[in-house]
PDB file of N, CA, C and O in Angstrom:
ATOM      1  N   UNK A   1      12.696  13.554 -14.768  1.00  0.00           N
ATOM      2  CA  UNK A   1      11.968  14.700 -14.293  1.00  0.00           C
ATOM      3  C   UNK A   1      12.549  15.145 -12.966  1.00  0.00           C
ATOM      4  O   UNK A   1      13.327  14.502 -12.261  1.00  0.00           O
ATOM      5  N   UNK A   2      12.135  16.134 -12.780  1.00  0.00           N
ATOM      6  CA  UNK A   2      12.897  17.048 -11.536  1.00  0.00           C
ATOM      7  C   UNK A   2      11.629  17.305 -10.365  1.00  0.00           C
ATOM      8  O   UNK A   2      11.299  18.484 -10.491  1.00  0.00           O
ATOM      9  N   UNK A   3      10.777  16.631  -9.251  1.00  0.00           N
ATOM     10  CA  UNK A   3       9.922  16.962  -8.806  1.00  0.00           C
ATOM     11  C   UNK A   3      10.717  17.999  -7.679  1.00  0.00           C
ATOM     12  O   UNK A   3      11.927  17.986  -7.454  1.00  0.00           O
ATOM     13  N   UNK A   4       9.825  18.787  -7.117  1.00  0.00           N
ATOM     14  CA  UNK A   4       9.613  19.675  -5.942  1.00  0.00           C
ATOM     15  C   UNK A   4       8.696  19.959  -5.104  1.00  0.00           C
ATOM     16  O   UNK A   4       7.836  20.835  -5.185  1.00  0.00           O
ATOM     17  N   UNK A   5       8.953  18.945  -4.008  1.00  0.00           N
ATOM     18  CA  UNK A   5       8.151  18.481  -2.969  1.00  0.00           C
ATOM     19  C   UNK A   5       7.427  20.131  -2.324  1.00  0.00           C
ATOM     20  O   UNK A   5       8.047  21.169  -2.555  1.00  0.00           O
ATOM     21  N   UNK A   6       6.059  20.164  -1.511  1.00  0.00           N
ATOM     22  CA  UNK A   6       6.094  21.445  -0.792  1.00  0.00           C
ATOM     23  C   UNK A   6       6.520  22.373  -1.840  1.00  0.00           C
ATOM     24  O   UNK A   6       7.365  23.228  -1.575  1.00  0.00           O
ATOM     25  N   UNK A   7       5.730  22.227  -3.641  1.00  0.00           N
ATOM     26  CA  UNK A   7       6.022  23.362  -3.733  1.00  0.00           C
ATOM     27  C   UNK A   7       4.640  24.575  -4.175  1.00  0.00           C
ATOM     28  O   UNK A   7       4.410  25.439  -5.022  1.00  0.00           O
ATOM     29  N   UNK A   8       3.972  23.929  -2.950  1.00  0.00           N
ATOM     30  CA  UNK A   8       2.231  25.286  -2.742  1.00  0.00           C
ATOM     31  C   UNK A   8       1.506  24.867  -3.437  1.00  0.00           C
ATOM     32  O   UNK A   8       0.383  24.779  -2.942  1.00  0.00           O
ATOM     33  N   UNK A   9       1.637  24.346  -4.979  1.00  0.00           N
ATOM     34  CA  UNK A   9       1.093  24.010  -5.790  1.00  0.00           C
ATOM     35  C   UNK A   9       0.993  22.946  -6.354  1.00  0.00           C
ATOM     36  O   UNK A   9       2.047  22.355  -6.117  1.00  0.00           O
ATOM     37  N   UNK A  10      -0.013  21.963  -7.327  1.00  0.00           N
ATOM     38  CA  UNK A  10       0.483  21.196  -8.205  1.00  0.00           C
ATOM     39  C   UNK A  10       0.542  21.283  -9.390  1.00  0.00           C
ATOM     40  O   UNK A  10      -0.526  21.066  -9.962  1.00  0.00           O
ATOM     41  N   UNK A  11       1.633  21.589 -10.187  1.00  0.00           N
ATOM     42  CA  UNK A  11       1.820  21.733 -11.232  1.00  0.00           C
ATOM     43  C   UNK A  11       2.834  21.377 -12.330  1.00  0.00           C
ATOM     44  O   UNK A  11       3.849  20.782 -11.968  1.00  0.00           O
ATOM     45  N   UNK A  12       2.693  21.642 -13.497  1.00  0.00           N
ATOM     46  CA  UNK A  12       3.927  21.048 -14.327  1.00  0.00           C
ATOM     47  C   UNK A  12       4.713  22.502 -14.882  1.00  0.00           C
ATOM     48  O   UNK A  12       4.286  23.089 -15.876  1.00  0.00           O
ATOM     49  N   UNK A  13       6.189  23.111 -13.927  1.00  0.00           N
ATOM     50  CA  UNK A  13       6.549  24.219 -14.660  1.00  0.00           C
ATOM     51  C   UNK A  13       7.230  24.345 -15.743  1.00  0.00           C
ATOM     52  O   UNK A  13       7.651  25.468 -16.023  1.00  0.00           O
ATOM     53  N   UNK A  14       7.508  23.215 -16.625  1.00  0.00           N
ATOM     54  CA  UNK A  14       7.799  23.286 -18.038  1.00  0.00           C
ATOM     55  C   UNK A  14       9.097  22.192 -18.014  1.00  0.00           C
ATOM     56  O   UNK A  14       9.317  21.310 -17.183  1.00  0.00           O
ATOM     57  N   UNK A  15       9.861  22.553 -19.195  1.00  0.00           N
ATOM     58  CA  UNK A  15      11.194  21.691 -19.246  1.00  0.00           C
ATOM     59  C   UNK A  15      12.049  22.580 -18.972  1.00  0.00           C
ATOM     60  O   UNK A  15      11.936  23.794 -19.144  1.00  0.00           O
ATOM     61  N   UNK A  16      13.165  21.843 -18.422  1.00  0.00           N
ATOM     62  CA  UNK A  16      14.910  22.379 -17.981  1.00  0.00           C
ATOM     63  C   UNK A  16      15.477  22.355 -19.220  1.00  0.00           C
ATOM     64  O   UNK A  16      15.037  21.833 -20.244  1.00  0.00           O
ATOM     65  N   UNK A  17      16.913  23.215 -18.973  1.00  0.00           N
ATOM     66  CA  UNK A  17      17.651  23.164 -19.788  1.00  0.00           C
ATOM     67  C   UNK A  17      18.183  21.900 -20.017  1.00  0.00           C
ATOM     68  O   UNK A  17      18.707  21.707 -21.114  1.00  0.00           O
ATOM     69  N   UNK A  18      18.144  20.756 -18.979  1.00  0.00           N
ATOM     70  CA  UNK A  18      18.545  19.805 -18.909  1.00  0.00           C
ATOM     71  C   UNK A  18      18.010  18.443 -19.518  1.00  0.00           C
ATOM     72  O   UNK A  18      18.538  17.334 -19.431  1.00  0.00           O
ATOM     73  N   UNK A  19      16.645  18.852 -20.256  1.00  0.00           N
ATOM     74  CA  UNK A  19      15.810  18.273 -21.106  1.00  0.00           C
ATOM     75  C   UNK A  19      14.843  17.417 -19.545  1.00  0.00           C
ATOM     76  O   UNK A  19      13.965  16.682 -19.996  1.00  0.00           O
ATOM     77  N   UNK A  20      14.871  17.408 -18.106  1.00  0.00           N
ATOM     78  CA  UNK A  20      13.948  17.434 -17.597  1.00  0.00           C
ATOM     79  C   UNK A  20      12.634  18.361 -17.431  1.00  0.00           C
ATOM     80  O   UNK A  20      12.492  19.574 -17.579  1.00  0.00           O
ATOM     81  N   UNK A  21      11.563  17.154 -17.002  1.00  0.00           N
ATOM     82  CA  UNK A  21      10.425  18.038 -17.047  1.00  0.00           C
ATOM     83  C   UNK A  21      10.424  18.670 -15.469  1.00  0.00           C
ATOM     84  O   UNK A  21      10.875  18.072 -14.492  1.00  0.00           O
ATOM     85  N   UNK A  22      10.002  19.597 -15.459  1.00  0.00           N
ATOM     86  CA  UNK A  22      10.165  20.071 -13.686  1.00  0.00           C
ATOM     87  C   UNK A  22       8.798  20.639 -13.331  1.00  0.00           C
ATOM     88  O   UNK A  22       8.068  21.484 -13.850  1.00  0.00           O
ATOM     89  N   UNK A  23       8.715  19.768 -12.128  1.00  0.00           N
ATOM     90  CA  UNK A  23       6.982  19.243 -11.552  1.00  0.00           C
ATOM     91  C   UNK A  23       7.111  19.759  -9.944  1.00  0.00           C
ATOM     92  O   UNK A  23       7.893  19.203  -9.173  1.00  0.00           O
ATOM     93  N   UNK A  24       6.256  20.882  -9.535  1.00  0.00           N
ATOM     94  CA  UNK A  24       6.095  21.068  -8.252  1.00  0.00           C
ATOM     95  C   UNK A  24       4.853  20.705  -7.784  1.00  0.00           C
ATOM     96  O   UNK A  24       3.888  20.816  -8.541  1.00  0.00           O
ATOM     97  N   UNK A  25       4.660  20.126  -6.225  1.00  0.00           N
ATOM     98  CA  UNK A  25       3.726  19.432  -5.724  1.00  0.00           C
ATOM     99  C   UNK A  25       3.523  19.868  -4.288  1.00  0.00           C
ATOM    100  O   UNK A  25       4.429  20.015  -3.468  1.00  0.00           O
ATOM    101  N   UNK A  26       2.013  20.090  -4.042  1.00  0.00           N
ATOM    102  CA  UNK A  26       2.343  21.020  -2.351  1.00  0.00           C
ATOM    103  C   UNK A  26       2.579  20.038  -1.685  1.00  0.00           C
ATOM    104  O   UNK A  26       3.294  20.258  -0.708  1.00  0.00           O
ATOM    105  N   UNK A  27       2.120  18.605  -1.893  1.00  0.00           N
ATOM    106  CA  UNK A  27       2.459  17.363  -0.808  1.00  0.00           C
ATOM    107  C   UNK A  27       4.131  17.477  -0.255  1.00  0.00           C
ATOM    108  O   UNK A  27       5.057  17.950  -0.915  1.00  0.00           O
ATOM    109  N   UNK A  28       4.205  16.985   0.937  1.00  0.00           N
ATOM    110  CA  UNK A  28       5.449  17.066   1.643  1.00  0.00           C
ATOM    111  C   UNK A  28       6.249  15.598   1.028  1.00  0.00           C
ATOM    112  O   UNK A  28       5.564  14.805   0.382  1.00  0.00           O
ATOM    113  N   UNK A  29       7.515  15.349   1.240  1.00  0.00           N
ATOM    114  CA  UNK A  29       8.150  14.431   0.811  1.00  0.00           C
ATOM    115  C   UNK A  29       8.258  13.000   2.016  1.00  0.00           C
ATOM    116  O   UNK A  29       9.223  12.341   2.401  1.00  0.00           O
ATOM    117  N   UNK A  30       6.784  12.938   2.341  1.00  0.00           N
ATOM    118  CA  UNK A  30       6.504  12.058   3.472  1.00  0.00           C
ATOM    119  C   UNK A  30       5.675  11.062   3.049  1.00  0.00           C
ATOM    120  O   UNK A  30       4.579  11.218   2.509  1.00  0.00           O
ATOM    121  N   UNK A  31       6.405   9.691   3.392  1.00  0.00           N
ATOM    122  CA  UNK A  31       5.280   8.552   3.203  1.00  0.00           C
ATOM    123  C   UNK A  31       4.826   8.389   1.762  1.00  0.00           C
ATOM    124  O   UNK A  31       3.724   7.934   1.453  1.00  0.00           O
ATOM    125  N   UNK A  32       5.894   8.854   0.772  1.00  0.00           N
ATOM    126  CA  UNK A  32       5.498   8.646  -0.938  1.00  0.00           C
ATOM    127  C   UNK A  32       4.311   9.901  -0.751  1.00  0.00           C
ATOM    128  O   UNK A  32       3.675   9.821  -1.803  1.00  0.00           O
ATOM    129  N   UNK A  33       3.819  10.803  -0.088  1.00  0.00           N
ATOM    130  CA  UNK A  33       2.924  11.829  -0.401  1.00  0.00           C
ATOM    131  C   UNK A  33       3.211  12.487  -1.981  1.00  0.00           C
ATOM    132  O   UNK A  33       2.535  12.529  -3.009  1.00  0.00           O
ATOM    133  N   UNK A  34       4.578  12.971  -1.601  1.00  0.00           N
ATOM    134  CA  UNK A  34       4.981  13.605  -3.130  1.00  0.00           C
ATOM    135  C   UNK A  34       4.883  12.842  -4.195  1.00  0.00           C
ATOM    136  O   UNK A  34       4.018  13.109  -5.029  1.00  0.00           O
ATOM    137  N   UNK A  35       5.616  11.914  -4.348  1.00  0.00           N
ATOM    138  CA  UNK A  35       4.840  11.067  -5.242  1.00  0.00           C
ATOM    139  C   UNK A  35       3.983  10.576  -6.016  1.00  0.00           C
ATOM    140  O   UNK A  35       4.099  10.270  -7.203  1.00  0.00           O
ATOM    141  N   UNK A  36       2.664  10.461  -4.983  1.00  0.00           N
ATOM    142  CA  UNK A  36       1.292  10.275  -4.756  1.00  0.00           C
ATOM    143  C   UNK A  36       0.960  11.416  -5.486  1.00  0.00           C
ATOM    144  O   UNK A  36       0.150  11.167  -6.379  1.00  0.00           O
ATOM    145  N   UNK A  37       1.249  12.389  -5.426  1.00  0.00           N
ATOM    146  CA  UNK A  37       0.627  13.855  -5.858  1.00  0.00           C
ATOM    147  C   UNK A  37       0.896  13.742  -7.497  1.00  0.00           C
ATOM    148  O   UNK A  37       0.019  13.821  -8.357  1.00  0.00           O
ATOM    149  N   UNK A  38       2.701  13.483  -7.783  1.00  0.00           N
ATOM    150  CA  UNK A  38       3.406  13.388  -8.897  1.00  0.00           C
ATOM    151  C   UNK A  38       2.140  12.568  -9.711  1.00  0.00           C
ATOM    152  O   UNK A  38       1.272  13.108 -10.397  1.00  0.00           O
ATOM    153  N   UNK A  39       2.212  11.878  -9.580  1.00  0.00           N
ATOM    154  CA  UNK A  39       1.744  10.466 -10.283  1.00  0.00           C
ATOM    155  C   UNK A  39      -0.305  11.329 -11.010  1.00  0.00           C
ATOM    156  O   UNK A  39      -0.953  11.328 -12.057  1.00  0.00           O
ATOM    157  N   UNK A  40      -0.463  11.950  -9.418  1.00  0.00           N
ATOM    158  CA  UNK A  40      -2.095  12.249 -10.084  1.00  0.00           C
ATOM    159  C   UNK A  40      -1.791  13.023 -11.013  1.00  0.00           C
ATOM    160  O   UNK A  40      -2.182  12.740 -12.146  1.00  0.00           O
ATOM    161  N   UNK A  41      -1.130  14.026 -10.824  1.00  0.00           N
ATOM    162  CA  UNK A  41      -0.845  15.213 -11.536  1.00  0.00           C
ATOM    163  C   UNK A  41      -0.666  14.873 -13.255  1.00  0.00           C
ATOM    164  O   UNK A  41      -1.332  15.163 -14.249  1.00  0.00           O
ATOM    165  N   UNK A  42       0.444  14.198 -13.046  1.00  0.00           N
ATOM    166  CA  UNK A  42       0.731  13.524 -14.286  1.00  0.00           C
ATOM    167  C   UNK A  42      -0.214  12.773 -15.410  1.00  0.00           C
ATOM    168  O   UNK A  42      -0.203  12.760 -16.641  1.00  0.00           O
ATOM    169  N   UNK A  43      -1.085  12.117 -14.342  1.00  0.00           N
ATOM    170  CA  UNK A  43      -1.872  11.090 -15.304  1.00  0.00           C
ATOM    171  C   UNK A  43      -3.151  12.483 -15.677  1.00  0.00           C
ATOM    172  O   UNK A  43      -3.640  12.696 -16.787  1.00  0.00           O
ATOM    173  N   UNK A  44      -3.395  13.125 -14.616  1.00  0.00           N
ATOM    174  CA  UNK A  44      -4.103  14.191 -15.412  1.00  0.00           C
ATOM    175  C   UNK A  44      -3.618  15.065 -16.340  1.00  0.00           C
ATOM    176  O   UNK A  44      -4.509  15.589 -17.009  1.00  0.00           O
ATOM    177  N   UNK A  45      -2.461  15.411 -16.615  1.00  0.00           N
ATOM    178  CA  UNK A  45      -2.389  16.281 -17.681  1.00  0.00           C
ATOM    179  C   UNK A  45      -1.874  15.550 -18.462  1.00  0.00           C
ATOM    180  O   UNK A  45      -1.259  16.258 -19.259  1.00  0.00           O
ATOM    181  N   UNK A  46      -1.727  14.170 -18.786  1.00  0.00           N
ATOM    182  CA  UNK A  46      -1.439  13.631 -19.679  1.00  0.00           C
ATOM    183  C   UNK A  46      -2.763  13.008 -20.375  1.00  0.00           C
ATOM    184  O   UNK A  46      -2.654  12.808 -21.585  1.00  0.00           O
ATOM    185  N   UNK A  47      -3.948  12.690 -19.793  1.00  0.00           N
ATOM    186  CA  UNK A  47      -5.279  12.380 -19.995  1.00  0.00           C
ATOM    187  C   UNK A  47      -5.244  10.532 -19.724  1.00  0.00           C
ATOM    188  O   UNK A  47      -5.919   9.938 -20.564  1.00  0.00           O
ATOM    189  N   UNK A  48      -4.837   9.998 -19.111  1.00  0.00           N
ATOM    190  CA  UNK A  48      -4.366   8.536 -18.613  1.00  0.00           C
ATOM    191  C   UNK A  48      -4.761   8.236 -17.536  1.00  0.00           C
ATOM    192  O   UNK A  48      -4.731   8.950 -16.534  1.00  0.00           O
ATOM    193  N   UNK A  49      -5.211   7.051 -17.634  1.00  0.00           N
ATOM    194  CA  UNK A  49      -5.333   6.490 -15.961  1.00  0.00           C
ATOM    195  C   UNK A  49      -4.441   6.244 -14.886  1.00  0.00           C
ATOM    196  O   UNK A  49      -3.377   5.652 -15.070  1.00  0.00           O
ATOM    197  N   UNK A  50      -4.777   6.628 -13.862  1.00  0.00           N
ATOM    198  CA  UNK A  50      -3.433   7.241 -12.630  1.00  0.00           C
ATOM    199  C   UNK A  50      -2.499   5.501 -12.809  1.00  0.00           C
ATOM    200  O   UNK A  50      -1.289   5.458 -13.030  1.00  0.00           O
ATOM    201  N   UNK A  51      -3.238   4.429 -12.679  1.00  0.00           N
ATOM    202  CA  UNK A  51      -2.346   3.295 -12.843  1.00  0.00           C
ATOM    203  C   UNK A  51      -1.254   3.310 -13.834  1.00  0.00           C
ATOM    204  O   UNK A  51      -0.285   2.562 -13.959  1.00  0.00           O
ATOM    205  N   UNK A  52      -1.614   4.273 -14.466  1.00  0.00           N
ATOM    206  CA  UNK A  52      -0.818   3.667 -15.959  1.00  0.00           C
ATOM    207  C   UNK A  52       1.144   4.990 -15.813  1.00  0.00           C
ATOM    208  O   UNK A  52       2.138   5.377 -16.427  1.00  0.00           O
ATOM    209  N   UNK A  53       0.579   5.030 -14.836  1.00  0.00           N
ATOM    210  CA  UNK A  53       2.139   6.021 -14.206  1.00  0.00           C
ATOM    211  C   UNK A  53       2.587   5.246 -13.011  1.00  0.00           C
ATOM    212  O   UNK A  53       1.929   4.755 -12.094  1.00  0.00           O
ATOM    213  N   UNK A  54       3.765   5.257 -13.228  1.00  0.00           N
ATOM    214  CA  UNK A  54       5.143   4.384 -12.706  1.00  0.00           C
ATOM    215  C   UNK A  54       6.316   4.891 -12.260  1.00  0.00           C
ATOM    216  O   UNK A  54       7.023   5.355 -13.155  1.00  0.00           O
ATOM    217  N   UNK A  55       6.861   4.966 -10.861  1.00  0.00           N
ATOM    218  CA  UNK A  55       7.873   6.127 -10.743  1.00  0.00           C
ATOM    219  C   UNK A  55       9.026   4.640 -10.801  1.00  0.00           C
ATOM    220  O   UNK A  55       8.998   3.728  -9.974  1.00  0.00           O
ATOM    221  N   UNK A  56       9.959   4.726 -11.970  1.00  0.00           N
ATOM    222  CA  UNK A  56      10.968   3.525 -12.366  1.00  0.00           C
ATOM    223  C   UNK A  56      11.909   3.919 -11.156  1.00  0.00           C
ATOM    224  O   UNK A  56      11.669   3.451 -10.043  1.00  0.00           O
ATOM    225  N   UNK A  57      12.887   4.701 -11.343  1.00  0.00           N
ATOM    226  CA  UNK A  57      13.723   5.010 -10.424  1.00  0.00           C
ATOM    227  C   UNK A  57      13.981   6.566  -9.357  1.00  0.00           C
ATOM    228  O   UNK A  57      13.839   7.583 -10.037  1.00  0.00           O
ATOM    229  N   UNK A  58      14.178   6.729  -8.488  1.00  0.00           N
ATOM    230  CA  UNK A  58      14.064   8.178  -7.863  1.00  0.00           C
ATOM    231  C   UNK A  58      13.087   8.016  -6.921  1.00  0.00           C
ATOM    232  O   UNK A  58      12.636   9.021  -6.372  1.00  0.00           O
ATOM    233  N   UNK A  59      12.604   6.725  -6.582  1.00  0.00           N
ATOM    234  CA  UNK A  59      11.682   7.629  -5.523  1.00  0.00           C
ATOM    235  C   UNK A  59      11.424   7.710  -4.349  1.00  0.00           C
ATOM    236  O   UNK A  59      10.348   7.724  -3.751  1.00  0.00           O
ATOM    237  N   UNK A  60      12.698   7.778  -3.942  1.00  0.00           N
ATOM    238  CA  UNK A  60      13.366   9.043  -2.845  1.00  0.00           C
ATOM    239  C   UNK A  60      14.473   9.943  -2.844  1.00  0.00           C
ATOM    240  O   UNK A  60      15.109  10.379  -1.884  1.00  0.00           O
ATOM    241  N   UNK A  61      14.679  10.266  -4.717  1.00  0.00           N
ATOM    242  CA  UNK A  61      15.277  11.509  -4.831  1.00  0.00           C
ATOM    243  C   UNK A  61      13.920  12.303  -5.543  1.00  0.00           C
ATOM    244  O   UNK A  61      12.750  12.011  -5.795  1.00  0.00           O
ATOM    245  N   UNK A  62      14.900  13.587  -5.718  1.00  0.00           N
ATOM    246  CA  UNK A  62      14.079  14.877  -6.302  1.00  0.00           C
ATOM    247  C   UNK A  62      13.794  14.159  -7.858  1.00  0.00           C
ATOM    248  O   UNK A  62      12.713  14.007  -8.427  1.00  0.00           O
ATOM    249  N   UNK A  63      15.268  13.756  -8.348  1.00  0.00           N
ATOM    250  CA  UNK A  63      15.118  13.505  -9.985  1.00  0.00           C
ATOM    251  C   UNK A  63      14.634  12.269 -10.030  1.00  0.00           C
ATOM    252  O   UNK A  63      15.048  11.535  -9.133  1.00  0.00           O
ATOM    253  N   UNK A  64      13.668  11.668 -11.015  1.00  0.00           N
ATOM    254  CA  UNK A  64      13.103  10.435 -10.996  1.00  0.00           C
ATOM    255  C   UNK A  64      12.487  10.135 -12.592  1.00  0.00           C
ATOM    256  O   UNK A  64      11.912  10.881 -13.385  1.00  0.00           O
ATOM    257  N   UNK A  65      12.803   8.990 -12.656  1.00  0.00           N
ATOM    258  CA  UNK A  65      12.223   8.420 -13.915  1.00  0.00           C
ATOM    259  C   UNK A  65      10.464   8.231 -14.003  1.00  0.00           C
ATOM    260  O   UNK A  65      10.018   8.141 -12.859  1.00  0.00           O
ATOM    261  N   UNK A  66       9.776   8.181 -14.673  1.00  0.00           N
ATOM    262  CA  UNK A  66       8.803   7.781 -14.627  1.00  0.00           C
ATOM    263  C   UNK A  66       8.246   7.063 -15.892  1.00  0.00           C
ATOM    264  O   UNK A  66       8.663   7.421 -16.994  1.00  0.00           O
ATOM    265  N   UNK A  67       7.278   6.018 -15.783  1.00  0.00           N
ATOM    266  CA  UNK A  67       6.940   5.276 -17.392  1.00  0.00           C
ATOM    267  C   UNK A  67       5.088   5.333 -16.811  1.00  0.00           C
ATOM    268  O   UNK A  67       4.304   5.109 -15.890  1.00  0.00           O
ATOM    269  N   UNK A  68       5.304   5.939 -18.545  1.00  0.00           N
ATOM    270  CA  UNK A  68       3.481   6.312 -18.727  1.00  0.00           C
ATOM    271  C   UNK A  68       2.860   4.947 -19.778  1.00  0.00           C
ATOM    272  O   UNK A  68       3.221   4.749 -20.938  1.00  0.00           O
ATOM    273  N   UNK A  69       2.164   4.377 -19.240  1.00  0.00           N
ATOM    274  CA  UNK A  69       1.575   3.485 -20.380  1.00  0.00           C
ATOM    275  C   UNK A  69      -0.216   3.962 -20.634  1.00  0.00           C
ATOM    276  O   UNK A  69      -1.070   4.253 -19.796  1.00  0.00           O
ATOM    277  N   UNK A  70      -0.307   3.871 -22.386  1.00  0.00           N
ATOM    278  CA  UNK A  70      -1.381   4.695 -22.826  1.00  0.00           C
ATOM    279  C   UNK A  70      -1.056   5.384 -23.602  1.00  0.00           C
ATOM    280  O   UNK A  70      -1.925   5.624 -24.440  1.00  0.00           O
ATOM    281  N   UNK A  71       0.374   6.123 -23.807  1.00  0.00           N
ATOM    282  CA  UNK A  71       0.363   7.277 -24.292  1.00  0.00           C
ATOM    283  C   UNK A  71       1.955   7.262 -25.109  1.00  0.00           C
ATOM    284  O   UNK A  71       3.083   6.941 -24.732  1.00  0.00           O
ATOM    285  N   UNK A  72       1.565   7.619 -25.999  1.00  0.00           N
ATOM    286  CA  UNK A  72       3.290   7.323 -26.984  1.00  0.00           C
ATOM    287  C   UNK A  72       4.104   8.324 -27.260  1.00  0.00           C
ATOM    288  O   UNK A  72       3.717   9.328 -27.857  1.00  0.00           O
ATOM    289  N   UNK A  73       5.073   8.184 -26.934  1.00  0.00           N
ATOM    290  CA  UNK A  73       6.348   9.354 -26.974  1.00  0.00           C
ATOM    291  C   UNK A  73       6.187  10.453 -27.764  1.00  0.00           C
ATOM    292  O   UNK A  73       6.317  11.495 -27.121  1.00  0.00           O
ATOM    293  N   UNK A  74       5.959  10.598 -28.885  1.00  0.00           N
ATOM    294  CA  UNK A  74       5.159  11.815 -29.580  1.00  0.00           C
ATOM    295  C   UNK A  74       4.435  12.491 -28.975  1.00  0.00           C
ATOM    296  O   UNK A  74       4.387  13.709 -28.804  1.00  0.00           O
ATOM    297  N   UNK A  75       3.840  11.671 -28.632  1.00  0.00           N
ATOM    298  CA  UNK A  75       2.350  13.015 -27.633  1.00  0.00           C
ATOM    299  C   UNK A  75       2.945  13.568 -26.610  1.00  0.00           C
ATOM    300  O   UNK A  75       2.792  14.783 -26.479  1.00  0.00           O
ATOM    301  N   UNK A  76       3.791  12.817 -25.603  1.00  0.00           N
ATOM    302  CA  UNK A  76       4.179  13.542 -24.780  1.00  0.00           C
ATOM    303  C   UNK A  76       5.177  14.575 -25.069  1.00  0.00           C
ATOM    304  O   UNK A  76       4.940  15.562 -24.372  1.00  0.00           O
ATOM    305  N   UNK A  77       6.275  14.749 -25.877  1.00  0.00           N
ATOM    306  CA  UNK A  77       7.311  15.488 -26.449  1.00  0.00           C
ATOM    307  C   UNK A  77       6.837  16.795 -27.122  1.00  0.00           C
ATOM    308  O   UNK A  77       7.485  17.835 -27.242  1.00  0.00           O
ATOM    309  N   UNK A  78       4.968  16.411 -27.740  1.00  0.00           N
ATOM    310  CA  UNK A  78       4.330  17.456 -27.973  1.00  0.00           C
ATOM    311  C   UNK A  78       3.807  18.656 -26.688  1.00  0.00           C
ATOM    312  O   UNK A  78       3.917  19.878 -26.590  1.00  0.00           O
ATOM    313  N   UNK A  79       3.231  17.625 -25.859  1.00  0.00           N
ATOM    314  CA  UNK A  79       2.788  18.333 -25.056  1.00  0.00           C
ATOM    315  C   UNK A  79       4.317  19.427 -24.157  1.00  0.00           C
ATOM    316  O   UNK A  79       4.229  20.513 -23.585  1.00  0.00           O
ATOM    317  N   UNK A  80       5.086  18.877 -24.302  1.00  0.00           N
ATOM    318  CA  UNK A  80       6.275  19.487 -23.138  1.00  0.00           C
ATOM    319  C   UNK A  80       7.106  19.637 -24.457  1.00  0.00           C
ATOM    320  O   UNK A  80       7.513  18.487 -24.621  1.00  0.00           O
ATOM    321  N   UNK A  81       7.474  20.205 -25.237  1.00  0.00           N
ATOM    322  CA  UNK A  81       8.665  20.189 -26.270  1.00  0.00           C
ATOM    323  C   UNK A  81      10.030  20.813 -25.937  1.00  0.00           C
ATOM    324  O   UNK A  81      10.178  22.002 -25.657  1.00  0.00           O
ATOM    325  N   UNK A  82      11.245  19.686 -26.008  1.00  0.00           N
ATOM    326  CA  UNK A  82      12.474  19.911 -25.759  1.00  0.00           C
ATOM    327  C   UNK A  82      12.455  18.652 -24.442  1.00  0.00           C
ATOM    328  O   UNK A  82      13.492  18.513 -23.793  1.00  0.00           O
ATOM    329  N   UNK A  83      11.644  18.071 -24.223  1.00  0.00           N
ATOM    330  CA  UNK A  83      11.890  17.001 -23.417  1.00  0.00           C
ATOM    331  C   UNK A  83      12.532  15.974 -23.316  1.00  0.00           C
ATOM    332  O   UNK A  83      12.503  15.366 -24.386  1.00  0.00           O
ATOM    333  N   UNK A  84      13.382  15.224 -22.192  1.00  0.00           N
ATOM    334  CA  UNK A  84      14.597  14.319 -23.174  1.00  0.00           C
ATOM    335  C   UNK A  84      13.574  13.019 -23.130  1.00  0.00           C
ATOM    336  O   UNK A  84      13.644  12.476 -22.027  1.00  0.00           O
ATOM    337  N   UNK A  85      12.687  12.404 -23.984  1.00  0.00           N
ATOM    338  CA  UNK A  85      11.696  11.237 -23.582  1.00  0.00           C
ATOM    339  C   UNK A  85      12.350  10.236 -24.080  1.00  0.00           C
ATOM    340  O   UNK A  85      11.901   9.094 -23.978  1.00  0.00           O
TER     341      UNK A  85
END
């Protein structure tokens, strides 16, 4: 996924051409804030408990892995389609 720290909003703006999902967050990229934001965001529009989101690698770049437990690759590929999961 592609987050964007400071970006006014929190939201999920769809998938890249790059088969990332690309996630803007008004939190600043301070102290895991962005992150912190990533992670709620996520577990809410995925319908999951915030524990069950995991930032694997990236997180202190923009691009970052993340692992959702609860929820199985189908559902998510539904919800975002063209996603590389």
């Amino acid at each position: 996924m592609r987050l964007t720290p400071r970006g006014g909003v929190d939201r999920v703006d769809g998938v890249g051409e790059d088969g990332a999902l690309r996630v803007r967050v008004a939190a600043p990229p301070v102290d895991s804030a962005a992150n912190e934001a990533l992670c709620r965001l996520l577990a809410r529009e995925l319908e999951v408990a915030r524990g069950g989101i995991r930032i694997v690698t990236g997180a202190t770049a923009r691009r970052k892995v993340v692992a959702v437990v609860g929820i199985e690759a189908p559902v998510v590929r539904s919800r975002w389609p063209g996603l590389a999961v």
